[in-house]
C-alpha positions as CSV (number, residue, x, y, z in Angstrom):
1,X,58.1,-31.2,82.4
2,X,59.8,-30.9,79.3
3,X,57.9,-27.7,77.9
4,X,59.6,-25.2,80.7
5,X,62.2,-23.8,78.7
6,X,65.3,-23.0,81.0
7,X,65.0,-19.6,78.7
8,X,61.9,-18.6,80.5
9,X,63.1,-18.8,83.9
10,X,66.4,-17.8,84.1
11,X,67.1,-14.5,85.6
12,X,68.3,-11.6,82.8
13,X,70.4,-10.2,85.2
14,X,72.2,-12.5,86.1
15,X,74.4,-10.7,88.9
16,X,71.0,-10.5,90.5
17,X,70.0,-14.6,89.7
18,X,69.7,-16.7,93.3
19,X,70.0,-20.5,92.6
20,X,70.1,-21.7,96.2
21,X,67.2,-23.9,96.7
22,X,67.5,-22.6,100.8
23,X,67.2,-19.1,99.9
24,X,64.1,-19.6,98.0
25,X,62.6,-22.0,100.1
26,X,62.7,-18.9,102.6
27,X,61.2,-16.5,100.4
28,X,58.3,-19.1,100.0
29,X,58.1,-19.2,103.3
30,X,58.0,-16.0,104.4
31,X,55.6,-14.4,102.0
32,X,52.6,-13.7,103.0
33,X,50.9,-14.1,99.2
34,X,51.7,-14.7,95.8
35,X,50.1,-14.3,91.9
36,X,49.0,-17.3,90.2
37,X,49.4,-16.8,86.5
38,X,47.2,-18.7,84.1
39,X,45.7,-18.2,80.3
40,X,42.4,-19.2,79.5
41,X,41.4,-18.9,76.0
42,X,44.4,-17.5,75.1
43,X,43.9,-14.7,77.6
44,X,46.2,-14.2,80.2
45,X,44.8,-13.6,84.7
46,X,46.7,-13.0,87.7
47,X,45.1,-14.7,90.6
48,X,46.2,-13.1,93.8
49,X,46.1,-15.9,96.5
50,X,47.4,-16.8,99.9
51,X,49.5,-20.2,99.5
52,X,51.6,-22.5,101.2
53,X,54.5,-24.3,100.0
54,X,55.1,-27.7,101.0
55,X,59.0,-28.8,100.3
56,X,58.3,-32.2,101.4
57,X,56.6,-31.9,98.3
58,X,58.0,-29.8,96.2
59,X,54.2,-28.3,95.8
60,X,52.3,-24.9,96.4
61,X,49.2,-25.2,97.7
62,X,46.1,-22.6,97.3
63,X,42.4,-22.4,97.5
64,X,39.6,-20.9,95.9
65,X,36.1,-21.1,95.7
66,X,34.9,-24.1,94.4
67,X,33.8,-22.0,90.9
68,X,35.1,-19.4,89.3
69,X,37.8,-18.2,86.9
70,X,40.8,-19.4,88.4
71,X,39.2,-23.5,88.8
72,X,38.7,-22.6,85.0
73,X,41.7,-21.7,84.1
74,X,43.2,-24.2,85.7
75,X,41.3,-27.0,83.7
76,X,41.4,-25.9,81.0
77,X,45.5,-25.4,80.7
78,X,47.4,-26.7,83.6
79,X,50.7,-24.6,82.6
80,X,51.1,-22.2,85.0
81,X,53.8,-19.8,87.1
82,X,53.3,-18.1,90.1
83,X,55.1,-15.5,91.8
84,X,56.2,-14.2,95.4
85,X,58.0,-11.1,95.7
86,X,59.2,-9.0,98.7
87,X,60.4,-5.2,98.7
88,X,63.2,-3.9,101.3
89,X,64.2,0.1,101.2
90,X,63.8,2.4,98.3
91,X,67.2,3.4,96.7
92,X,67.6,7.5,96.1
93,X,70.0,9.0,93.6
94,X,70.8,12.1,91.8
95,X,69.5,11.2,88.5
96,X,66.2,9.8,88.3
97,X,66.9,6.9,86.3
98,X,69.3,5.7,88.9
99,X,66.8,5.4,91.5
100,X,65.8,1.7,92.7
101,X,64.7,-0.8,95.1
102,X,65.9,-3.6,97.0
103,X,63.4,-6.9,96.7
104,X,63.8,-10.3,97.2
105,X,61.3,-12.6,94.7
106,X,60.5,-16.2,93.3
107,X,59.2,-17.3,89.9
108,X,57.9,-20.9,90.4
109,X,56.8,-23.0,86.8
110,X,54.9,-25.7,86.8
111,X,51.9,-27.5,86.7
112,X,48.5,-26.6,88.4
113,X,45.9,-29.2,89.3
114,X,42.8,-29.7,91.6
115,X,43.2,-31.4,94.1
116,X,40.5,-34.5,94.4
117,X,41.7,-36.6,97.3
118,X,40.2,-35.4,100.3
119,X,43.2,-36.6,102.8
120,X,45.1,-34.3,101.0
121,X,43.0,-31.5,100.3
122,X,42.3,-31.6,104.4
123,X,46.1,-31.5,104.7
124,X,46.9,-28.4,102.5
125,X,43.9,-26.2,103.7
126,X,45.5,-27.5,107.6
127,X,49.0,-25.9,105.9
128,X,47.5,-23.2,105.2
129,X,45.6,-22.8,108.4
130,X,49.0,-23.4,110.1
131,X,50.9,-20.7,108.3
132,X,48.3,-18.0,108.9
133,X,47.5,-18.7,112.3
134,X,50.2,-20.6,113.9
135,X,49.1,-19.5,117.6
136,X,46.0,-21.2,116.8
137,X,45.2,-25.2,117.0
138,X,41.8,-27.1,115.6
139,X,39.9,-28.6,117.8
140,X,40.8,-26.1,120.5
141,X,40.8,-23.0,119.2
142,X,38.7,-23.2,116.1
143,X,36.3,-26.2,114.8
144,X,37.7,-28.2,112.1
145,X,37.1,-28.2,108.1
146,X,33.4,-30.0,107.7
147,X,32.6,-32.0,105.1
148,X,30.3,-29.7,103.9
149,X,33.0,-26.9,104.1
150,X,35.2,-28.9,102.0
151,X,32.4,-29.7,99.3
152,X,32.6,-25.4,99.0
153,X,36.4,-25.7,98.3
154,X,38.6,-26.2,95.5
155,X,42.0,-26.7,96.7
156,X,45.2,-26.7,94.1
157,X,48.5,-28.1,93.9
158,X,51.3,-26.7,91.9
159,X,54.0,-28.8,91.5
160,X,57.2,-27.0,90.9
161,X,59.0,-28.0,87.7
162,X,61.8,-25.3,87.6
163,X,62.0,-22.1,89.7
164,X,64.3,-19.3,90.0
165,X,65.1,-16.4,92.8
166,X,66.2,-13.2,92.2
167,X,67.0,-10.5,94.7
168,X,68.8,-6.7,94.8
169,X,70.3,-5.5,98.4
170,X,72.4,-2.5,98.9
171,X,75.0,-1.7,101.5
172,X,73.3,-1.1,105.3
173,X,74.8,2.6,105.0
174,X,73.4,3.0,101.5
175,X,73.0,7.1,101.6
176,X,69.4,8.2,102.2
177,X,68.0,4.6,102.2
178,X,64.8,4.4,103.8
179,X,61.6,1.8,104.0
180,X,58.5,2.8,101.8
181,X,56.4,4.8,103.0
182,X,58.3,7.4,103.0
183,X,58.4,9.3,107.0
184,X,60.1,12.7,107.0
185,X,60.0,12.1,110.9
């Protein structure tokens, strides 16, 4: 996809930037949700959703209802970018404006689409089901995805034109570092 301007995805700073594929492939992985970022009549949503990416194909799968405003957003302007982000310890200082964060994150760009082919659509919500509930198995555990349940579903595939990781992390014995929220105890 030409029209993903390396501009828009590189990291400003750039001592910060993380270009190994690995190392966002993990942060994908691990995250337990992400924002789907569309525009829809020239007006801008952020669609909180859980996901699952799939690096045999390069592809983030979510799902939604099978109406709403994120199956029209996507239709109407497949462009999209979505966003995972994790936060480590809050930074102190002795000036305020020096105070900070450690956080890992991924910006993925690409484009959005419904998924129509029910093999695959059966596969992605089974991704999904896998990543959430690993412990459990269909069949055994839980009935599997009806036809009828699927006929309810829009499932999505992003496929990944360009992404980029970006990440702050401070030394272990970074003085009065702690983990949000905040414990005096």
């Amino acid at each position: 996809m030409s029209d993903v301007d390396e501009r828009y995805t590189r990291a400003r700073r750039q001592d910060r930037a993380v270009d190994d594929d690995a190392w966002i492939r993990g942060v994908l992985d691990r995250a337990p949700f992400g924002q789907l970022a569309t525009v829809y009549d020239g007006q801008p949503f952020i669609h909180s959703n859980s996901f699952v990416y799939d690096g045999e194909a390069h592809a983030i799968y979510l799902h939604t209802a099978r109406e709403g405003r994120t199956r029209d957003c996507v239709v109407a302007n497949d462009r999209v970018c979505f966003s995972v982000s994790e936060m480590g310890r809050l930074l102190p200082a002795k000036v305020a404006m020096e105070f900070s964060v450690e956080y890992a994150g991924v910006v993925a760009f690409g484009r959005c689409r419904v998924v129509t082919d029910k093999a695959e659509s059966l596969r992605a919500l089974q991704c999904l089901l896998d990543k959430y509930f690993p412990h459990l198995r269909p069949g055994a555990d839980y009935r599997e995805t009806t036809d009828r349940e699927l006929a309810l579903t829009t499932v999505y595939r992003v496929d990944i034109v360009r992404w980029s990781g970006k990440k702050k992390a401070a030394a272990d014995d970074f003085p009065g570092a702690f983990v949000y929220p905040y414990s005096p105890d």
